[in-house]
Every structure is written in C-alpha cells, then in structure tokens.
C-alpha positions as CSV (number, residue, x, y, z in Angstrom):
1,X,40.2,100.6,-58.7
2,X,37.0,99.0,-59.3
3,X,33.5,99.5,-57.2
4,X,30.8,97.2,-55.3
5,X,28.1,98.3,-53.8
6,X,26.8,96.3,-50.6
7,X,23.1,96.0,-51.2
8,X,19.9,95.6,-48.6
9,X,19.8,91.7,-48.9
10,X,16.4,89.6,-48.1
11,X,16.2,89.3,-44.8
12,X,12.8,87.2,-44.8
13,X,11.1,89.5,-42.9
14,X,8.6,91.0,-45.6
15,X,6.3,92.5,-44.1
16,X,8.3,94.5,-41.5
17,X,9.4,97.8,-41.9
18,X,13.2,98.0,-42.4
19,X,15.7,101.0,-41.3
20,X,19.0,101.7,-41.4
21,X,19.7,101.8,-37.8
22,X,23.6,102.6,-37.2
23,X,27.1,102.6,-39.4
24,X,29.6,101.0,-38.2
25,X,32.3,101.5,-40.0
26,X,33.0,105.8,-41.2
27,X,33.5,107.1,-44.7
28,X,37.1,106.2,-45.7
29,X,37.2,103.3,-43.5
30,X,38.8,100.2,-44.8
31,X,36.6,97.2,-44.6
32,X,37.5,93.9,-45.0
33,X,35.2,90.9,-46.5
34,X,33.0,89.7,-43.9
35,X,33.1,92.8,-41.7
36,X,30.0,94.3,-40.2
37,X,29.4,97.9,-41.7
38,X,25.9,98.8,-40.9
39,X,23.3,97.5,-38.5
40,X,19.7,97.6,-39.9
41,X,16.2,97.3,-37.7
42,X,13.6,95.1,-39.1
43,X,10.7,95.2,-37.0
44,X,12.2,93.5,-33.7
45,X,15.0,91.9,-35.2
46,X,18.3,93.9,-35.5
47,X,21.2,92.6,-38.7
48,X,23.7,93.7,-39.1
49,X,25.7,93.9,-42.8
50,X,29.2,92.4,-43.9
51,X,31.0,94.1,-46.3
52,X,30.6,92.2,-50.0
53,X,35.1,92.5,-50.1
54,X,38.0,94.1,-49.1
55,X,38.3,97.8,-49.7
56,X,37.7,101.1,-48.6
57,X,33.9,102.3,-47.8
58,X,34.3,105.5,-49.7
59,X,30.4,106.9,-50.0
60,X,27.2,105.8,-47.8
61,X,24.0,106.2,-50.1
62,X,22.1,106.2,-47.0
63,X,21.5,108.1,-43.8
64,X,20.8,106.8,-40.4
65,X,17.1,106.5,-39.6
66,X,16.0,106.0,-42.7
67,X,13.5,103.6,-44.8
68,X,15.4,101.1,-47.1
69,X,14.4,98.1,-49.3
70,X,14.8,95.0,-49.9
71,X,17.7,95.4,-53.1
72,X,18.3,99.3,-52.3
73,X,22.1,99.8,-52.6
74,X,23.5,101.2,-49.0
75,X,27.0,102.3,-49.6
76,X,29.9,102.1,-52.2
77,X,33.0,99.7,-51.6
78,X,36.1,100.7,-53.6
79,X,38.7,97.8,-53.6
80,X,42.2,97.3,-54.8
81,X,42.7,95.8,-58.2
C-alpha cells in the first residue's frame, strides 16, 4: 500500500484566517477521488476538500476547530497498489 496525504491547497483567500471546520468522511472510511472529506472555513467562505485518490482515510492530522495553512498536510490517504 502506498500513502498521499491531502494537503490545505491555496484557496486565494490570504489574508483570512482558515479552520478546519468539519470531517466528512470518519477514520477508516474509504474515499474515492474527487470526494469531499473535510469542509474548511475561510473567513466567510466555506470549501470543502476532495480526496487527492481512491483509498482508505486511515489518520486525520488535524482536529476540528483548529488553525491550518496554506500547504499544512490534513489527513493520510492509504490506497490500493
């Protein structure tokens, strides 16, 4: 099995504060490519995050309510070889 993270992106919206707002998707989920997995609050604007590729969301590097940034990594995606 091989490993992705699915990282904060740019979201263009520098000079807003950005949280994690909600998961989506719980700890030994499987995800597909495209799915949303976490919502995130930036200032006003609420996006939410597609998994990077198919697999299993097997550890979340982050807690709801919490400060993130821009390239921060969020959670770990295991996926099939």
């Amino acid at each position: 099995m091989s490993r992705i993270e699915l990282c904060l992106p740019e979201l263009g919206l520098d000079d807003q504060p950005i949280t994690l707002s909600m998961w989506l998707v719980p700890r030994g989920a499987r995800v597909a490519a495209g799915e949303r997995v976490v919502e995130v609050l930036a200032g006003p604007a609420t996006v939410d995050l597609p998994s990077p590729a198919d697999g299993v969301l097997v550890k979340r590097l982050v807690d709801e309510d919490e400060p993130i940034v821009v390239g921060q990594p969020l959670a770990v995606i295991e996926m099939p070889l």
